[in-house]
C-alpha positions, 0 to 999 in steps of 0.5 A, a space after each residue: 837851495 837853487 836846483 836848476 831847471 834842466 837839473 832839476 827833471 834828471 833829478 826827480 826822474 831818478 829818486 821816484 823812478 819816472 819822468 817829470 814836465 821840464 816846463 811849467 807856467 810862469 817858468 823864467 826864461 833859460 840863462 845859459 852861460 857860456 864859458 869861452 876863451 875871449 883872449 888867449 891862445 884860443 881866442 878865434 875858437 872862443 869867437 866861432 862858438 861865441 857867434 854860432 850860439 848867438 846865431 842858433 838863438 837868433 834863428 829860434 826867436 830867442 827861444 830854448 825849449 820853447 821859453 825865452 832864453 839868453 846868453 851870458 858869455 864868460 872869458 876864461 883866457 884859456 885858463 884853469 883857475 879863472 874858468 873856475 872863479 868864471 863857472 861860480 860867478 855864472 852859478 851863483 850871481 847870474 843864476 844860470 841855468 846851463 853851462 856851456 863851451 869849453 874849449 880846453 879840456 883842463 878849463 872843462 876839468 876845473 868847471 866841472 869840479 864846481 859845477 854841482 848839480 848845475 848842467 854842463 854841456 861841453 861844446 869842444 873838450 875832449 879829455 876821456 876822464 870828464 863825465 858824470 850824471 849831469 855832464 853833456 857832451 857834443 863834440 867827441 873824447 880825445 881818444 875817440 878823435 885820435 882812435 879814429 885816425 889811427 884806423 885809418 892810418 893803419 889802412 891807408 899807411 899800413 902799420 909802420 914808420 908813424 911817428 906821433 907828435 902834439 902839444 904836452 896838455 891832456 888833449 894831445 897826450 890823450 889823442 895820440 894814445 887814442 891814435 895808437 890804440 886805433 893804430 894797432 901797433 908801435 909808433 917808432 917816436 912821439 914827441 911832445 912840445 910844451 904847451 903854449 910855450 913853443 913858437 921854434 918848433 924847428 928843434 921838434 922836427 929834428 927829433 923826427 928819426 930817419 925812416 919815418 913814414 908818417 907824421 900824425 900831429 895834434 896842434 889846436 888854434 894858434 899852435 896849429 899854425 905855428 906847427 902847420 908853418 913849422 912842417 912845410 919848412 922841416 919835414 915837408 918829405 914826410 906825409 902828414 896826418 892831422 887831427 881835426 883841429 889842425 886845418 879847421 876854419 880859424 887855422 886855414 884863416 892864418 895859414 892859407 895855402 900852407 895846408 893845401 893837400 894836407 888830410 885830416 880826421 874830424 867830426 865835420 867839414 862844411 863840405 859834408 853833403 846833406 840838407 841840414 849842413 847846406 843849411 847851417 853854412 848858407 845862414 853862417 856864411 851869410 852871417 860872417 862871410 866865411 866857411 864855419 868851423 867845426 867849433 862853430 858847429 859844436 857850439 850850435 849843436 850845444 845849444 840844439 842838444 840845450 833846446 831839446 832837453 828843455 822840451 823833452 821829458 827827462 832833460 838832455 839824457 832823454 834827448 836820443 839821437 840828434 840830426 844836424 849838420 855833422 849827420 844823425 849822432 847820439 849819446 851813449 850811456 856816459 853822455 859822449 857822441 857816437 857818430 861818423 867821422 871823417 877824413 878830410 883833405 883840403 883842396 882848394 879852399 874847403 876840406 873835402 870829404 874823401 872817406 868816412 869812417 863809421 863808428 867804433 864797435 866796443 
């Protein structure tokens, strides 16, 4: 049976109870096969990833861990059963070492299922329920992205009149009740759209009920400017608070000017300030002409977290904390991020940093 390398040190390390060398001489080089969406309605995040990993190898020499290494991209088309038939094709035929991406969390789901003792590190799905001994992930649970907002909301709005609105798929559904739980009281409505099957959302914002104070919303690639185009014609009165995703880079890229002013809650803006972000968006910058987004740095920090348990004795579990461009994060015990977030309002052409938020304490 094939046992793959960066599996391989977890395994060994919990049946004798120590750590054991991840490289070896004569070891192949490292295939990670990313799972991204290259059609569909994600398609311009599938290409954010897709360049950011390439770049993160191209600025280590085409090494992980210190050994040769490649990338073998797959399209799942933003589909369950074909990022699943794309998860074993990888594993079985290309003999990959790592899977890696994952932009939607039902394709996350479907991957993880066959995935085995193969590694998964997830570089965007949020959905809370993924997890297990050999499952990674660098970006954030959508309870933890919707918690944050909802404490902020709850400072900044006070505990009244918020109305919850998102696409009907794990992601929103998870972080709007993430929102609430933050919240710290009863939003007077949520509404759910069907998701990938609405362009007129006009029929959505009339169910928003008189009163309302503010709108937090959770729309991802092109529903995200459907919503964002949707809301300055409809409910343009009401203040506005979007999850990350609804003005990272490739959406400000369709919309332009329609998010001006509009806050959101994330995990990253290239205008944080720090020696290793300035980094990261001067070489993406020089690479593709443009802003990266936070699903660029999510795919470059899952290849970072990929370098680092190759190197380490007992394999990503073992990694600890992560500097990068987002700020200092970790793994917790269940393999997700603890780590800042921040609220971000877009001016001018960049989302800029107006407040951070530390971590939840449990």
């Amino acid at each position: 049976m094939r046992v793959s390398v960066l599996g391989l040190v977890v395994l060994m390390a919990a049946g004798c109870g120590g750590t054991a060398p991840l490289l070896a001489e004569g070891d192949p080089p490292v295939k990670v096969g990313a799972i991204i969406s290259q059609t569909g309605v994600y398609a311009a995040l599938g290409d954010d990833m897709e360049a950011a990993m390439r770049l993160y190898l191209d600025d280590h020499g085409g090494r992980l861990g210190e050994r040769p290494a490649g990338l073998v991209v797959a399209d799942d088309a933003g589909n369950p059963e074909e990022g699943q038939k794309q998860a074993r094709r990888l594993i079985e035929d290309e003999g990959v070492n790592v899977i890696t991406g994952l932009l939607s969390s039902p394709v996350a789901e479907s991957v993880v299922k066959v995935a085995g003792r193969t590694p998964v590190v997830i570089a965007n799905a949020g959905a809370d329920a993924l997890g297990g001994p050999n499952v990674f992930r660098v970006s954030y649970t959508n309870r933890d992205h919707g918690y944050a907002a909802g404490r902020y909301a709850a400072e900044r709005y006070g505990k009244e009149g918020v109305v919850l609105m998102a696409s009907d798929y794990s992601a929103g559904v998870e972080t709007l009740r993430g929102f609430a739980e933050g919240y710290g009281a009863q939003p007077l409505k949520r509404i759910l759209t069907p998701y990938g099957r609405v362009t007129d959302l006009e029929p959505y914002f009339a169910r928003i009920p008189p009163g309302t104070k503010l709108l937090y919303a959770f729309y991802a690639g092109g529903e995200a400017v459907e919503f964002l185009k949707g809301y300055r014609q409809h409910a343009s009165e009401i203040a506005l608070l979007g999850c990350q995703n609804l003005t990272d880079e490739d959406v400000l890229r369709a919309v332009g000017r329609e998010a001006e002013g509009i806050t959101t809650v994330g995990m990253y803006s290239p205008a944080l300030y720090n020696p290793d972000n300035a980094a990261f968006v001067a070489r993406w910058r020089a690479k593709t002409g443009r802003n990266p987004s936070a699903v660029a740095l999510q795919g470059w920090d899952a290849m970072r977290l990929i370098d680092r348990g190759l190197a380490a004795n007992g394999g990503m579990a073992a990694v600890g904390e992560l500097g990068g461009p987002r700020g200092t994060f970790r793994l917790d015990a269940t393999h997700n991020p603890v780590q800042n977030w921040y609220v971000r309002e877009y001016q001018n052409g960049v989302n800029r940093i107006i407040a951070t938020i530390p971590p939840r304490q449990e």
